[in-house]
C-alpha positions in Angstrom: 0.0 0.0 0.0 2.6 2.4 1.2 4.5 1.9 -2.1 1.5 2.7 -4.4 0.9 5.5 -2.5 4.5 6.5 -3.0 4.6 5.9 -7.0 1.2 7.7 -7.5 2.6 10.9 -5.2 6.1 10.3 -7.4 4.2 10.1 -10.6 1.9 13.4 -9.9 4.9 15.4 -8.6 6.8 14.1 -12.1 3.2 15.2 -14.5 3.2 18.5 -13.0 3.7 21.2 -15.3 6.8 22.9 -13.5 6.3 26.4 -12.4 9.0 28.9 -14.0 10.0 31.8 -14.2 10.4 34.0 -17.4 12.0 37.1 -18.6 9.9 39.9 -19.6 11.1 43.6 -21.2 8.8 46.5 -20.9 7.9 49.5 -18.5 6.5 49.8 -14.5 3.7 51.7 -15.3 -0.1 52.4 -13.8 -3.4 51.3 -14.4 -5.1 54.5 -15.6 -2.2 55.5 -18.1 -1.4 52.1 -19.1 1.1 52.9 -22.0 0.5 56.0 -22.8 1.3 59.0 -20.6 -0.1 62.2 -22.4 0.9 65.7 -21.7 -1.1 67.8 -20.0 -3.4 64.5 -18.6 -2.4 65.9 -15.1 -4.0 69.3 -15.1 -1.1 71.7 -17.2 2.1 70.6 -16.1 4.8 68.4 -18.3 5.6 65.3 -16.5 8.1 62.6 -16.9 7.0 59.0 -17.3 7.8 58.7 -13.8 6.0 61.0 -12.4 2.8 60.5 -14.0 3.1 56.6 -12.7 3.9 58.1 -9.2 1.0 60.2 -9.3 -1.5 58.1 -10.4 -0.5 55.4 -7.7 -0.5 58.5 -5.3 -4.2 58.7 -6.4 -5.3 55.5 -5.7 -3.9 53.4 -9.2 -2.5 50.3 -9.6 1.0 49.5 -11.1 1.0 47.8 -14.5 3.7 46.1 -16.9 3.4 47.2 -20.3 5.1 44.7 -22.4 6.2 44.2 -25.8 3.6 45.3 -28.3 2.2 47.4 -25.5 0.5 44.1 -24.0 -0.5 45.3 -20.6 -0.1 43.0 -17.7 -1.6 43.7 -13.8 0.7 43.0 -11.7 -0.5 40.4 -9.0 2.1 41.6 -6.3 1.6 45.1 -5.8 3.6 45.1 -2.5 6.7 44.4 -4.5 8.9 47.3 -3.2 10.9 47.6 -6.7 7.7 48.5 -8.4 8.3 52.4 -6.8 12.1 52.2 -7.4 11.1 51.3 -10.6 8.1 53.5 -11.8 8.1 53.9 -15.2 11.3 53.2 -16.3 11.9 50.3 -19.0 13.2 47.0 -17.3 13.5 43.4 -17.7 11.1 41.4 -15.3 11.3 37.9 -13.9 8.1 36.3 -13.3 5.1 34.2 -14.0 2.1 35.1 -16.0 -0.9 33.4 -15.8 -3.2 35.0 -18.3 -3.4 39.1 -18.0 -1.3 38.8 -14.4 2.4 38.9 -13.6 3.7 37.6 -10.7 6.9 39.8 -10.7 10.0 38.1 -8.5 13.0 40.2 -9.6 12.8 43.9 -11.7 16.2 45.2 -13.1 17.2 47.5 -15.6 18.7 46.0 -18.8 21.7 46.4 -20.0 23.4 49.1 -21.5 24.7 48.6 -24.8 
């Protein structure tokens, strides 16, 4: 018994799709502006992609990945502290995506060429 308990445990672990992480490039940025941060959207003043993300999060907006081909992707851990250090600048993400959500694990910037 215990041993067909065992193979059936060994053979679900082994079916299991595994769970991994993949890279991701694209921008921090929020809910409301998604990929496009117009001037003037905030009352009169010029701001800088990272401002306009800081604002709108200020206000009560979500962070966002906008990815290649402007996908947009919430972002399912919002307490992720690198999401502010990050704010929209353009990064590579580690993660996992399951549908429109990103599970973000590590945010860097890429490489300078």
């Amino acid at each position: 018994m215990r041993k067909t308990l065992a193979c059936v445990a060994a053979l679900a672990l082994l079916s299991a799709p595994a769970l991994s992480a993949d890279t991701f490039k694209g921008r921090i940025s929020d809910a409301m502006c998604k990929a496009m941060h117009k001037d003037g959207e905030h009352g009169t003043k010029k701001m800088t992609d990272r401002e306009c993300v800081e604002g709108c999060v200020k206000g009560g907006e979500k962070y966002v990945f906008v990815g290649e081909g402007d996908k947009v992707y919430s972002i399912a851990n919002q307490d992720l502290a690198a999401l502010k250090t990050h704010a929209g600048h353009e990064v590579v993400v580690t993660g996992t995506a399951k549908g429109d959500s990103l599970t973000i694990s590590k945010i860097e910037m890429p490489a300078k060429k």
